[in-house]
Every structure is written in structure tokens, then in C-alpha cells.
N, C-alpha and C positions, 0 to 999 in steps of 0.2 A: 292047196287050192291054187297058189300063185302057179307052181310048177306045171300045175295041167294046163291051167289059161298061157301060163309062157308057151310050151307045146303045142297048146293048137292054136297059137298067133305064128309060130315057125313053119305049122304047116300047112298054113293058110299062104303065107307070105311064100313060100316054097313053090306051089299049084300056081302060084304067077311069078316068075322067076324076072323076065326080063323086068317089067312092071316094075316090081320092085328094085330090082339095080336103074334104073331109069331115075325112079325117084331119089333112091341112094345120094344117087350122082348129082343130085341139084345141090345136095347140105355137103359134099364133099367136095365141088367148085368152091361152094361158100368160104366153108371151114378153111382150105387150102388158101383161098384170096386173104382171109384173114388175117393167116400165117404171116403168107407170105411180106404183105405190105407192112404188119408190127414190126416182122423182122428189120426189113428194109428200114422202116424209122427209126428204130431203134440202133441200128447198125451204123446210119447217120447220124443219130444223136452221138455214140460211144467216138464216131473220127472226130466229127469235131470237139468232142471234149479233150480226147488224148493228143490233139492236135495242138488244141491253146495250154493244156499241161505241160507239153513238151518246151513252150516256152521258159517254162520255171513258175517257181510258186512265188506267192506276195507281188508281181512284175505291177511296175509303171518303171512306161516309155516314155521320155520325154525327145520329140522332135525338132529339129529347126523350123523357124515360120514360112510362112507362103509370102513370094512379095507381092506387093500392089502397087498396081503400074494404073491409073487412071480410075482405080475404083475395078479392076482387075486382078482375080488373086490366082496367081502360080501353083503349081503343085510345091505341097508341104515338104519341106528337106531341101526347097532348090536356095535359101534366104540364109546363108551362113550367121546364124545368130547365138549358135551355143559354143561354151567355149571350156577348155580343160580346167580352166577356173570354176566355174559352171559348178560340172561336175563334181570337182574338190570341194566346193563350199555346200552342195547338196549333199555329199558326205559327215558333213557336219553335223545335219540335221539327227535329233535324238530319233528319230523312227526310223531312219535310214540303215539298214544292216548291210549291204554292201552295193558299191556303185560302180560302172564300170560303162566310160565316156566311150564311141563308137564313131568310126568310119566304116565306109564299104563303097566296093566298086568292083567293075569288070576286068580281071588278068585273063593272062594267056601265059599256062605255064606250060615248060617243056622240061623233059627227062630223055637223054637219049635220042632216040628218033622219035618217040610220042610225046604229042602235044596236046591238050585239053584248056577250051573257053571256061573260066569257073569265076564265082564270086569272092571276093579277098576281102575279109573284114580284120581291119587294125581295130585291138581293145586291147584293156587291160586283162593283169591276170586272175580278177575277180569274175570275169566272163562266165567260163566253165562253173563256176557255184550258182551264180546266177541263175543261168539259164539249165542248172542240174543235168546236164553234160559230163558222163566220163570218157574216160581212154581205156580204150583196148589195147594200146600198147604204148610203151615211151612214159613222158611228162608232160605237164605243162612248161612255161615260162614264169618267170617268176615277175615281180614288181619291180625290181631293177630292169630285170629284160625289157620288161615293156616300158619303161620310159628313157632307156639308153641307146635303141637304137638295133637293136642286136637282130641279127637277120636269121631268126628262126621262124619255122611254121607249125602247126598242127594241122592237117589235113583231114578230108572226109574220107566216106568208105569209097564214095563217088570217086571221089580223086585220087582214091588210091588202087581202083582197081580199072581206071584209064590210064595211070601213066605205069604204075609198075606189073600190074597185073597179079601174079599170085608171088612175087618177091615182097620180102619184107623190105617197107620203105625208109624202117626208125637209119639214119644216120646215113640216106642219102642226101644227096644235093642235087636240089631244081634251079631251075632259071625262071624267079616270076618277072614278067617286065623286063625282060635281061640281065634282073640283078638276081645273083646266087642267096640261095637258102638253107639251109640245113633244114631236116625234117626230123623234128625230135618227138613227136607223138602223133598216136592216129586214134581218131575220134571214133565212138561210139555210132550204130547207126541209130539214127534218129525219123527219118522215111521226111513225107512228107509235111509242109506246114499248112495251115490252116487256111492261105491263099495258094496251094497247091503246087509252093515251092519246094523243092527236093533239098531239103536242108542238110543231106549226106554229101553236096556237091557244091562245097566250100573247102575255103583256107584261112586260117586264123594265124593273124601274123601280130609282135608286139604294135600298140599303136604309134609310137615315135616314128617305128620301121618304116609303118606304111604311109604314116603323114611326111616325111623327108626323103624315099626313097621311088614309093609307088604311085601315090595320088599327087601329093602338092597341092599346094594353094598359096593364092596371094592373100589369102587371109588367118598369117598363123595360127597355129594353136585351135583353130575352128577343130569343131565335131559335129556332124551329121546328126547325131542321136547320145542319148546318157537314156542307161538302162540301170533299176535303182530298184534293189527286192527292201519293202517292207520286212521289218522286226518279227510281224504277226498281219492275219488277215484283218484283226480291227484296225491295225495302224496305217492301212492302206489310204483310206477316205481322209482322215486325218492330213497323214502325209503329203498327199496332193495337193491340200489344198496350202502347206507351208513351202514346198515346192514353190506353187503359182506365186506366192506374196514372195517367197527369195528371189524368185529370176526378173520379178518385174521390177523389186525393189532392186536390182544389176544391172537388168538394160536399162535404167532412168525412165520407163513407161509413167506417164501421167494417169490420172483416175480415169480417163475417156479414152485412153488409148487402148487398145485391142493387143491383145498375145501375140508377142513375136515369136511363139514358142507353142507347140502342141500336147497337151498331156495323154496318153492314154493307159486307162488303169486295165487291164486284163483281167483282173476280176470280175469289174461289172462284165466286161467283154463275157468271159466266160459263161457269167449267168443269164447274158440277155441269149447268146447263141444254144442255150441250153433250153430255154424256155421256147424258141422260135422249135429247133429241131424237134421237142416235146410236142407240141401243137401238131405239127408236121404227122408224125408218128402217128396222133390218137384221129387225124382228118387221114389217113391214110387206112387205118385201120374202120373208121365209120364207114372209109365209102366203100372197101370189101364190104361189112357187114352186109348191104344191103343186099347183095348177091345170096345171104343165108335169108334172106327175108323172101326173097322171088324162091328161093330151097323151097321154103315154109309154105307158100301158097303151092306149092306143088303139093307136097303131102297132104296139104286140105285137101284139092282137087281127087287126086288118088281115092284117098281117102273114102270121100262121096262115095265115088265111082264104086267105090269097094262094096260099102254100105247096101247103095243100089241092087248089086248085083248079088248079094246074099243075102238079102230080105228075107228070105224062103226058109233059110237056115237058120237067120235068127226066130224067126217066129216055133221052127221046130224045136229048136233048144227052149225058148221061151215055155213052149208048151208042157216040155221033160220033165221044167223043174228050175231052170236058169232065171235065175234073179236079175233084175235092172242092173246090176251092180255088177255081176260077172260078165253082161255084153259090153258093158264100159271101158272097164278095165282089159277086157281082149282087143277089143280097136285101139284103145290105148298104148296097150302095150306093141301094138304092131307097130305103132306108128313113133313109140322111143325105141324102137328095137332098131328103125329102116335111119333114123337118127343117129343112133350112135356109133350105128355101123358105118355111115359114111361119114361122121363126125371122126371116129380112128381112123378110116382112111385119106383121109382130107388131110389130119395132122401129120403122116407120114407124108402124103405128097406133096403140102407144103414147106417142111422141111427139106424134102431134098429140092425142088423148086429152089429155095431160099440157097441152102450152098451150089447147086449150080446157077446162081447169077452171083455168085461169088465170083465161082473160077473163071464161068465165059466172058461176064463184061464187067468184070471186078468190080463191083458195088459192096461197099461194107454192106453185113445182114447181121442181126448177131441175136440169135433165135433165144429166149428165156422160158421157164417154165409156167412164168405167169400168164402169160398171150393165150399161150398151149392149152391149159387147163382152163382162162377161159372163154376160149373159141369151143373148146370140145363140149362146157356146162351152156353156153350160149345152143349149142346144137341140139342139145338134150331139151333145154327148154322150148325152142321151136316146135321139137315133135309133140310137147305137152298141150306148146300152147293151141296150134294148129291140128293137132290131131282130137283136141277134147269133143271141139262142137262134132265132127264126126261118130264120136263115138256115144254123146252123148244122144245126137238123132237117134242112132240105133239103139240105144237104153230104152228110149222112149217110145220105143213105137207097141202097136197092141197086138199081142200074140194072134188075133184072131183078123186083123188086117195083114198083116205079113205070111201068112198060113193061105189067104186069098192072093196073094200080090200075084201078077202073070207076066212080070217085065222078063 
């Protein structure tokens, strides 16, 4: 029974060819929009998560304060307030699994005849753990190095493929700041950061190095930043908040005095960016949908029209022997057929859609099976839902009015 009604819905739908690609095409925009923008969300949720992962796991950043000048406050980092004491005694802390005190600034390093503007961050050699950083070639620095002085670097992929080019760099010598370096390792590419710095387009040098050789200051021993991974991800919250009561009980902060110092846990970070981009995603995906909802009133429209113009037909089947039930289920089925045809075709030209705004205007996309399956059950239900009253008119009508009809 299904087989024949499938039959004569294909060759109903056939005797008006364009008609029905016409309709097709409204649930295949839909389906395709639907694709496309989950994709998009979703491909935005995935950077910025691998984004703030790339930072390292467990992280709080602890920054120097903003100053305030008249009830005026500075940008955070400019208030030399943290110090390598600091950091050694937040090492101490039993949640503390490793620490690693920070500067950074702008160099100008040269090799040869090339030269490259790049960032130079002095830390320690717990850095690379931290921040779950390897090397693709070379070593690190060891804890000696870094607090002795020792004029080596680690470089990015950035920087090593502007100053040397396709030469191996391990156990040359640059000039950063016009002081010589050896370069005993080269860093992992890592792309970019979650404020859309190119974190392959640095140099890590020990931090003594760079505080008496490259930056200076009139305030020794100062640090920019202490970067500090949690034990575990419950030690995080904890942690924080023994941090805040260590550094305030260091700078002699009174009860009413305000943080000379800024904490930020990446964790919450991560979870609040994850939840923003999520939202993003499912508001990107509703407002495609809507385009399968104008699909959906097309195929009622169609649909009608259908109805109308084979009045004549239905009342002769009616007459033959054709049940309520078997007009139903034929407009019915025409109208999940015109469905799910342009619901497959939608999911292919969403997909490709989706990787070409990869390649053209490099937008992460990152297409899953869920969306897929269901945008294409969302299209199926459309032709149900929209094609029932249709089919259902024509169920209903009376063999002996449609046998007269003269439209």
C-alpha cells in the first residue's frame, strides 16, 4: 500500500517538476542557513576554548595594580607592585603547583641581515609547564639559568622563520637589544591567543636576563605578572582567594584599602567564554531556523494549490474505492518527500558553504553530526507539520463535491 501511494506521490510531484524544486528550495535555504550559522557557532565556541587552553591548565594570573592619580586609575600592569618575592612566597602556598614570576616587552632582534619587531618575555623555567608549551627542537633553561643571568632564548615558529628562514636556528646567536643570545630551543607552534595575539611571535629569555640586560627598572626585582597553575581544578577557587590574603597581608594593605594587584582565574574565564559563545551558537542557529519556517509556509501554500487543482482526481479515486486515509497519506507523503529532498540537499550545501567561509574569510566552522541530523529531522517535521492541514482538506472532502468541482 505505502509503495503505491509512495509512487503515485513521485509521479504526481514529477507532472510539476519545476513547482516542486521551487518548493524544494525554500527547506534547502532553511536547512543550509541552519548548517551553516551552528557551524559558525560552534567553530567560535571550539577557538575560543583552544584558545584559553592553550594558555595551560589550573592558570591564575596574578597582575600588577592600576595607579590612581586623583580617583583616576591607569591601565593594570603600568603600578610596579609585584615582586620575585611575591612570587617565591606564593609558591609556598600548599595548592600552588608551580609558579613562574614574569616580565615582557617589545625587542628588536637581528641575525645577519634580518631583523624582526617581536615580544620578549623574561620568566622562569617553570614557564613551559605552566603554560603546557613544548619544543620542537633544543631545551629549555634550566632554574639556575633563569636566575643567573645567562643570555639564552627560546624562540617562536614566528621568529624563527623571520630571522632564519628554513635554517636550523638551535645554537645560533642573535642580537636582542644589541646584547648577544644563544638560541638553545624553538618553540612549539601554538597560533593565536584569545585576544588575537600570535603567540608563535615571541622570545623567552631567563628572567634575571631580561630584568638587568633588556628592560630594567628603577624598581628591582619588580614583575609585571606571576603566573601560578593550581594542584587541581577544585584548588583553583580556594587558591585565589589565599593568594589575595598573601599579597595584601605583603603590601601592608589595610581592611579598606583596595588590590594593588589583579587576579585572574582562567578557569572561570574559560567557563564564562564558553557559555557566551554557546548562547551565540544556539541565537545563530534560531535565527537560520526561521528561514525553514517561511520553507514550511511555502509547502502549505504549494500544497493548497495542489489540493485545488486535483479535486477531480481525488473525488475519482475517492469513487474507485480510496479511503480517507489513503488521500491523506499521499499529499502527505508528497509533501515529506519535497522535505527531505531539500533537507539532503541543504545539509550538503551547508557544508560546503560552511568550509568555504573557512578558506575565503577564515572564520573557524566546525560542522558536527548533531546540528546535521537535527536540521535535516527539523525539515522532515516541517513537511508533517505544514503539509498535514493540506492533506488533511483533501481527506475530507466528499466524493460527490469533487466529482462536480469545475475549477
Amino acid at each position: 500500500m505505502i509503495l503505491s501511494l509512495l509512487g503515485e506521490a513521485l509521479a504526481a510531484m514529477a507532472a510539476n517538476r519545476l513547482r516542486t524544486f521551487l518548493t524544494a528550495l525554500g527547506i534547502l535555504i532553511g536547512v543550509a542557513a541552519v548548517v551553516l550559522m551552528v557551524a559558525i557557532g560552534q567553530g567560535t565556541q571550539k577557538q575560543v576554548g583552544d584558545s584559553i587552553a592553550s594558555m595551560g591548565s589550573n592558570l591564575l594570573i596574578v597582575r600588577s595594580g592600576a595607579p590612581n592619580k586623583g580617583g583616576v586609575h591607569g591601565g593594570s600592569g603600568n603600578m610596579p607592585t609585584l615582586t620575585v618575592m611575591d612570587a617565591q612566597a606564593i609558591g609556598q602556598l600548599a595548592r600552588a603547583a608551580l609558579v613562574a614570576p614574569t616580565v615582557m616587552g617589545s625587542v628588536q632582534l637581528v641575525y645577519g641581515p634580518n631583523n624582526w619587531n617581536t615580544t620578549a618575555t623574561g620568566t622562569s623555567a617553570d614557564y613551559l609547564n605552566i603554560r603546557s608549551w613544548q619544543l620542537a627542537a633544543g631545551r629549555g633553561f634550566t632554574e639556575s639559568e633563569a636566575m643567573s643571568g645567562v643570555r639564552v632564548a627560546l624562540i617562536g615558529q614566528e621568529v624563527a622563520n623571520q630571522l632564519f628562514g628554513d635554517d636550523n636556528p638551535l645554537g645560533k646567536s642573535i642580537r636582542v637589544q644589541r646584547t648577544p643570545f644563544t638560541v638553545i630551543g624553538l618553540l612549539d607552534a601554538k597560533g593565536q591567543s584569545m585576544g588575537g595575539q600570535n603567540q608563535d611571535d615571541m622570545i623567552i629569555v631567563p628572567l634575571a636576563t631580561a630584568q638587568r640586560q633588556l628592560f630594567g627598572s628603577q624598581f628591582q626585582g619588580t614583575v609585571s605578572m606571576v603566573m601560578i597553575q593550581a594542584r587541581s581544578p577544585e584548588d583553583m577557587s580556594p587558591l585565589e582567594k589565599s593568594i589575595r590574603e598573601l599579597l595584601r597581608q605583603r603590601h601592608h594593605l589595610g581592611v579598606r584599602a583596595d588590590d594593588d594587584f589583579r587576579i585572574t582565574n582562567m578557569t572561570e574565564v574559560s567557563e564564562t567564554a564558553s557559555q557566551v559563545t554557546g548562547m551565540l551558537s544556539i541565537l545563530l542557529g534560531a535565527i537560520a531556523s526561521i528561514s525553514l519556517f517561511v520553507g514550511g509556509i511555502g509547502i502549505m501554500n504549494i500544497m493548497m494549490v495542489s489540493v485545488t487543482e486535483r479535486t477531480r482526481e481525488i473525488g475519482i479515486r475517492m469513487a474507485i474505492g480510496a479511503s480517507r486515509r489513503d488521500i491523506l497519506l499521499q499529499f502527505l507523503l508528497e509533501s515529506v518527500i519535497i522535505t527531505m529532498a531539500g533537507g539532503i540537499a541543504g545539509i550538503a550545501v551547508g557544508i560546503g558553504l560552511a568550509l568555504g567561509v573557512t578558506r575565503v574569510f577564515d572564520v573557524w566552522t566546525a560542522v558536527t553530526a548533531m546540528p546535521v541530523l537535527l536540521a535535516f529531522g527539523v525539515s522532515v517535521a516541517v513537511g508533517i507539520f505544514f503539509g498535514l492541514y493540506p492533506a488533511r482538506k483533501a481527506s475530507l472532502m466528499r466524493p460527490i463535491d469533487a466529482l462536480r468541482y469545475q475549477g
